[in-house]
C-alpha positions in Angstrom: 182.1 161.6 50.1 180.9 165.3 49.0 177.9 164.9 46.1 178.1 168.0 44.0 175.2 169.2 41.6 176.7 171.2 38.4 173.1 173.4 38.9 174.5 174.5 42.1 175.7 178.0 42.7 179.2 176.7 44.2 179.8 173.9 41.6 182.0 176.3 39.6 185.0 176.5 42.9 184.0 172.6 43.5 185.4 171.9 40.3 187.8 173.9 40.0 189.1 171.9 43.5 189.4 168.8 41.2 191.0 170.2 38.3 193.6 171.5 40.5 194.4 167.9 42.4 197.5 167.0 40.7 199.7 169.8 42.1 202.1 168.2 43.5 204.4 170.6 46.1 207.5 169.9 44.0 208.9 173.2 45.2 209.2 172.2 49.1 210.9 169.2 48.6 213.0 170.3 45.5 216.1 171.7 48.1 216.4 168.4 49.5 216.2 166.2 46.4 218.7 168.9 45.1 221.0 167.8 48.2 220.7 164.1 47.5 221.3 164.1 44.2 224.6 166.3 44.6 225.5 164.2 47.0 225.2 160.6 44.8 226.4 162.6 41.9 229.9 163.5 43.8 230.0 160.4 46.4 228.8 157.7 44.7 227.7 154.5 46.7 228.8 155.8 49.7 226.2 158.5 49.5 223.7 155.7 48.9 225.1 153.7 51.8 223.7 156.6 53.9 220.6 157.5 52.3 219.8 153.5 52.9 220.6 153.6 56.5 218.5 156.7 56.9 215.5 156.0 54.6 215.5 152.1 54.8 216.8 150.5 58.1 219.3 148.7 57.3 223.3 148.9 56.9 225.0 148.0 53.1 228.8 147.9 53.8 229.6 146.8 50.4 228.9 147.7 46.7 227.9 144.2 46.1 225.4 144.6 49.3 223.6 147.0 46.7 222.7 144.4 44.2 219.7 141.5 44.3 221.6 138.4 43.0 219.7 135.9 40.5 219.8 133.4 42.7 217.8 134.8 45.0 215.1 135.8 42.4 215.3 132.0 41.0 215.0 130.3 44.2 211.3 133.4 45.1 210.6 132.1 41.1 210.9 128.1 42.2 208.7 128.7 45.8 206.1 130.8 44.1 202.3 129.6 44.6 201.6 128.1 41.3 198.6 130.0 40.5 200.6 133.0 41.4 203.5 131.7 38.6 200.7 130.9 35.7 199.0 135.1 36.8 202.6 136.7 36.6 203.8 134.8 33.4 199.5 135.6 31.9 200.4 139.2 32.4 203.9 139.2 31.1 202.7 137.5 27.7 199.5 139.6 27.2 202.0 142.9 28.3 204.4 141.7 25.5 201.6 140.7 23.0 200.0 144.4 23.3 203.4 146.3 23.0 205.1 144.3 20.1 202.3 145.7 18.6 202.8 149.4 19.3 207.0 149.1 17.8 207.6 151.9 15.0 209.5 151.0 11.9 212.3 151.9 10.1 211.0 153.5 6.6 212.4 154.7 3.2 210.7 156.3 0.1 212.1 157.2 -3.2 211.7 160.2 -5.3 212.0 160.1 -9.2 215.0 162.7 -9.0 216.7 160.2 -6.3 216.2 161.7 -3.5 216.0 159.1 -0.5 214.3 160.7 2.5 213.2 157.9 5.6 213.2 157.3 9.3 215.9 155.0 11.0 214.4 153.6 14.3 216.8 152.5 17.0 216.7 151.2 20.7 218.2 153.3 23.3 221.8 151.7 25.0 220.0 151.3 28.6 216.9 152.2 30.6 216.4 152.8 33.9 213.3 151.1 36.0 212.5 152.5 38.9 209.9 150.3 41.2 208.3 152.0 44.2 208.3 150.0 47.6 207.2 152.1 50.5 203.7 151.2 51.1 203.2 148.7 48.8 204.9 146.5 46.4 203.9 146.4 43.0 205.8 143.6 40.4 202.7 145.0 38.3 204.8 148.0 37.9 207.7 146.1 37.2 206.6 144.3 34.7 205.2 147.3 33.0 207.8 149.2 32.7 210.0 146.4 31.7 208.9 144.5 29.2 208.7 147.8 27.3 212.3 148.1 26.6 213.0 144.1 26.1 210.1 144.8 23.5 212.2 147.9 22.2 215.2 146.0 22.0 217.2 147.5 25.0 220.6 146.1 25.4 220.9 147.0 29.2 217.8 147.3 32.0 219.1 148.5 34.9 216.0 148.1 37.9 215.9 149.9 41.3 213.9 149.1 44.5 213.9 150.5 47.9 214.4 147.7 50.3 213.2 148.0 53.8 215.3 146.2 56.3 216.8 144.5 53.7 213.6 142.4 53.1 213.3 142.1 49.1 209.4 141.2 48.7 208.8 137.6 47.3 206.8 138.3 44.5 208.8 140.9 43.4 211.5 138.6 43.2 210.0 136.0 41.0 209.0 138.8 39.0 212.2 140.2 38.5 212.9 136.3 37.4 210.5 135.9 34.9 211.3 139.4 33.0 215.2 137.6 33.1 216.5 141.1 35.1 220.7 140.9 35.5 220.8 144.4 37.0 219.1 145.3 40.1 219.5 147.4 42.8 218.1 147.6 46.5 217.9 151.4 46.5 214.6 153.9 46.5 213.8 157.5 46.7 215.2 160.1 45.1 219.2 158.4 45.1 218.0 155.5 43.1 216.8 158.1 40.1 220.3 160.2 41.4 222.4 156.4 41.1 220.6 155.6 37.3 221.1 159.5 35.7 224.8 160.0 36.6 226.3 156.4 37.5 227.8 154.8 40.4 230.2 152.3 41.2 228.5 149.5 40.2 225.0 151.3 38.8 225.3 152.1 35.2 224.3 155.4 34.3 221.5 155.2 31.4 220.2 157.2 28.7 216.4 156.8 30.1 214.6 156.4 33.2 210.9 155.3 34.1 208.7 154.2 36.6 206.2 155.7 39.2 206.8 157.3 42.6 206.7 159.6 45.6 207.2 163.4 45.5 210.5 162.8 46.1 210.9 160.6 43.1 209.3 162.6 41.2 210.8 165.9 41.8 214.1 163.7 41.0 213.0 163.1 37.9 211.9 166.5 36.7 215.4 167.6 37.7 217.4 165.2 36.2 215.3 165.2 32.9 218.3 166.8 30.0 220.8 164.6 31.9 218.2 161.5 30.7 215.3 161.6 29.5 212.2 160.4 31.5 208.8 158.8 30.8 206.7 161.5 32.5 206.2 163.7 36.2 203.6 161.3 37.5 201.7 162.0 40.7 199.0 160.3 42.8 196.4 157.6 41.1 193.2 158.8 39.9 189.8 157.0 38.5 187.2 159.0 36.6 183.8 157.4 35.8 181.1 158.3 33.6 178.2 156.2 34.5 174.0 156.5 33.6 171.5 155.0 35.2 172.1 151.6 34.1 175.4 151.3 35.9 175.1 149.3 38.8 175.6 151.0 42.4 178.2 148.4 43.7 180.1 148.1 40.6 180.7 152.0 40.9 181.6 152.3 44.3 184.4 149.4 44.7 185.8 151.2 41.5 186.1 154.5 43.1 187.4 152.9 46.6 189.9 150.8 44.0 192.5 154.0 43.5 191.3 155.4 46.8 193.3 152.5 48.5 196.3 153.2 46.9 197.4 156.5 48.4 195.8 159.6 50.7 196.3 161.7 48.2 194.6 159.8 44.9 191.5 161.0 43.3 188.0 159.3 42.7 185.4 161.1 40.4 182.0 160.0 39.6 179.8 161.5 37.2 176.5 160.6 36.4 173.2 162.4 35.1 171.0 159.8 37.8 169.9 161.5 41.1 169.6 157.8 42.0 173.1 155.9 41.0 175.0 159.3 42.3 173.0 158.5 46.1 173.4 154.9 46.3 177.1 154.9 44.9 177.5 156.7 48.1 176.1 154.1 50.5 178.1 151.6 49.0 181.1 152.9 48.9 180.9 153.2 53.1 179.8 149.9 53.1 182.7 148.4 51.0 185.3 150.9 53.4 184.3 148.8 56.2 185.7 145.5 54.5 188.6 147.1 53.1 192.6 146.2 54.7 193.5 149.8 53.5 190.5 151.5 55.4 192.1 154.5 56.6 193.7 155.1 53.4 190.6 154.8 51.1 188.6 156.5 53.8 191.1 159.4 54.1 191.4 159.8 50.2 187.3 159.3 49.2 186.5 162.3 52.0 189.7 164.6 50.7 189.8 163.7 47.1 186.8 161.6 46.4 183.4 163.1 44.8 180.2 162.5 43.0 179.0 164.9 40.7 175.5 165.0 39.0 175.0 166.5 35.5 171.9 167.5 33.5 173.0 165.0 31.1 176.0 162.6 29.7 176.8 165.2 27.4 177.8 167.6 30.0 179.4 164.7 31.9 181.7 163.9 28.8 182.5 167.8 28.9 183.5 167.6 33.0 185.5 164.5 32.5 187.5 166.0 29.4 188.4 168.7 31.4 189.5 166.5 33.9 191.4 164.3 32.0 192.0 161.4 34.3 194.2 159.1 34.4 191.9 156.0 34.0 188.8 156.3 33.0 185.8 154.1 32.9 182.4 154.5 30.8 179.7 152.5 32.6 176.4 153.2 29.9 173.9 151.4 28.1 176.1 151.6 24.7 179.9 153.2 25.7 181.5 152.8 22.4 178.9 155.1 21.7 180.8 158.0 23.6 184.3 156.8 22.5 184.2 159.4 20.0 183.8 162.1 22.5 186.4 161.4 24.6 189.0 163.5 23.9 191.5 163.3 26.7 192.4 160.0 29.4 195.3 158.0 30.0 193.4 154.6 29.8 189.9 153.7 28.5 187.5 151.3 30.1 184.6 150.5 28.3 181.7 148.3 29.5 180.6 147.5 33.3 182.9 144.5 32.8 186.3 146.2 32.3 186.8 147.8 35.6 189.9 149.5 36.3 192.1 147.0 38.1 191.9 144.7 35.0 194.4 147.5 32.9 196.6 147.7 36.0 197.3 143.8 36.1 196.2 141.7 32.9 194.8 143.1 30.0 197.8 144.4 28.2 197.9 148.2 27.9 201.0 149.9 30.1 199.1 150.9 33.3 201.6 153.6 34.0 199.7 157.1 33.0 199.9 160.4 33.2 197.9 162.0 36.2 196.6 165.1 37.4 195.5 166.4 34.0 198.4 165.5 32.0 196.9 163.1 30.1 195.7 166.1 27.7 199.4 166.1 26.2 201.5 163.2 28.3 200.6 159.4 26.5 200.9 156.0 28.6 204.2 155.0 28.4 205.2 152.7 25.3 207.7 151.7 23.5 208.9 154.6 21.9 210.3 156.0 25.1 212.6 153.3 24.9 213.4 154.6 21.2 214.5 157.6 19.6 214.0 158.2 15.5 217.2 159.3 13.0 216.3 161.4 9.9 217.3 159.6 6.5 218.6 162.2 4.1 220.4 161.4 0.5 220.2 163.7 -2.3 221.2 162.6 -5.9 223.4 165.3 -8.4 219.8 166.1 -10.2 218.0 166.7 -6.8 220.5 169.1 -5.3 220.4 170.7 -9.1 216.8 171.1 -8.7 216.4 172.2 -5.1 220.0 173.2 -4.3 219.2 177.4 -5.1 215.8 177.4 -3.3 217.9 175.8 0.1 220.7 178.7 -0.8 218.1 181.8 -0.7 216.7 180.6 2.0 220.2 180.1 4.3 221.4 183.4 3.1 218.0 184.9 3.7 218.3 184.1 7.5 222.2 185.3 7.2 224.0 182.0 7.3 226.4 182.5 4.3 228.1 179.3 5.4 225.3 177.5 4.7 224.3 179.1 1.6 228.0 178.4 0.1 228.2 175.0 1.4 225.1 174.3 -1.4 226.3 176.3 -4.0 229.8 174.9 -3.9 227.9 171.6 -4.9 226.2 173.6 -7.9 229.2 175.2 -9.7 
């Protein structure tokens, strides 16, 4: 794992390394996800039925093959480990708890010439979940991107899985239980976001579609965006840490090896202004690797993507990190709410050497599905509101029109719209 001073004469093409990790290739796969979404667009299941066979080992010959039945999820639900049952339904309340309180209102106010301006708030019809499964399963995800729209108030949750050999993950199952899920679908990849934007035989086509993934996935969801909208372009996990010398050396190193694990390709940043933290960060982090299942993972994404860089002082390691913009970020100093105010941009806060990262990605509350790779400077974590969409309330009185009705006509025949500019004035006569 590369150590990096910003005093050195190379820091500058260093960083510039890091700001650039979240490109994604989109362009070399975008041909093929062109393909298979043509191809579930025009042939519906039976384009599935082959991407399945291809992609996931095993042979649907039916629509209902598609579909994971609630009895199976009830009967995963029933043979759970009980301390497995009171973690999932801990995380769905405290997921449901947070969120509730993030739901916008519907609003009116009242002028003295009756005018009545407001905001009408109103679920979306259905929502699309999509829940990766290639290398790992993740009801965390599920549940994140769930609950969300039964908070919301969506009417119909249509969820979507890849399925190797036809094995549907346990946990996943009871998961799917818990959240009370009617609607889901053994399908992955790029033809499960294909199946949700345009409809198949027996997947509903919805007006919104969430969830993490693959290139593929997400190059499926940047092209199907207009037909639905989407929660965000996500790419590959990412931890930033800003850390002084009172953070402690193991604490710091099984946080950075905690997103390496997830994928080759995620990103681990340190930054410290301590010579000493940034060296023996280092030495632990080799010596957790050695303990980890996911070895060659981690190891592969700490050498690539990982790095620990040293700073003349937190100040300029606030600066680095805001131009980072990580995904999750964690402040590990003698008083972090003292920085708070500098932050400026991350998907997720983590204040204290007791909130490490893997607490928001399970437990705490806050949606652990964030924009990556520098987006957080304009994407937000996914909410509620992208389960929403807002009406304008509009109602003039005879006096307000009176009173504002020429100011709207010079204006409308100022930009040459005589149609508009009589459609007032008709009203004033």
């Amino acid at each position: 794992m590369k150590i990096i001073k910003t005093t050195s004469s190379e820091f500058q093409n260093e960083f510039n390394e890091i700001l650039s990790r979240g490109k994604m290739d989109i362009e070399n796969v975008e041909g093929i996800v062109k393909n298979i979404i043509n191809e579930v667009k025009n042939e519906g299941n039976e384009a599935l039925f082959r991407h399945i066979s291809k992609f996931d080992k095993w042979e649907p010959k039916t629509d209902k093959d598609l579909e994971i039945s609630k009895d199976e999820m009830k009967k995963a639900y029933e043979n759970l480990d009980e301390k497995l049952k009171k973690a999932l339904h801990l995380a769905y309340d405290r997921i449901k708890a947070y969120h509730e309180k993030q739901l916008p209102k519907t609003w009116l106010t009242f002028e003295d010439n009756g005018t009545i301006l407001g905001q009408k708030v109103t679920p979306v019809d259905s929502a699309g979940v999509y829940v990766p499964g290639g290398k790992a399963f993740y009801p965390s995800s599920l549940l994140m991107n769930v609950i969300p729209a039964i908070v919301a108030g969506v009417k119909e949750i249509v969820v979507t899985t890849p399925v190797i050999e036809n094995k549907p993950n346990e946990l996943l199952l009871a998961a799917l239980y818990i959240c009370g899920m009617p609607k889901t679908f053994k399908v992955g990849g790029a033809s499960a976001i294909a199946a949700m934007a345009y409809g198949t035989e027996n997947i509903p086509k919805v007006d919104v579609i969430t969830g993490p993934g693959n290139i593929f996935v997400a190059t499926a969801k940047k092209l199907v965006y207009g037909e639905v909208n989407i929660d965000m372009i996500a790419g590959p996990s990412e931890i930033g840490i800003i850390a002084d010398n009172t953070a402690k050396p193991n604490y710091m190193a099984i946080d950075l090896l905690s997103q390496a694990e997830h994928d080759e390709m995620a990103s681990s940043i340190l930054i410290t202004d301590s010579e000493d933290l940034a060296y023996k960060t280092r030495e632990e982090v080799y010596r957790f690797l050695e303990e980890l299942e996911r070895k060659e993972i981690a190891g592969k994404s700490i050498e690539e993507r990982g790095a620990i860089i040293i700073t003349k002082s937190i100040d300029e390691a606030i600066e680095l990190m805001n131009e980072i913009a990580p995904e999750h970020l964690e402040i590990v100093t003698a008083n972090p709410f003292d920085l708070l105010p500098k932050i400026k941009h991350a998907g997720a806060i983590f204040l204290g050497e007791n909130t490490p990262e893997p607490i928001g990605d399970y437990i705490a509350g806050p949606n652990h599905t964030l924009p990556t790779g520098g987006t957080a400077k304009f994407y937000s974590p996914l909410n509620v509101e992208i389960f929403m969409k807002k009406s304008s309330i509009i109602s003039f009185s005879k006096e307000a029109i009176k009173q504002m009705g020429e100011d709207c006509a010079i204006l409308a025949h100022t930009e040459g719209l005589t149609a508009h500019e009589k459609s007032v004035l008709e009203r004033l006569k």
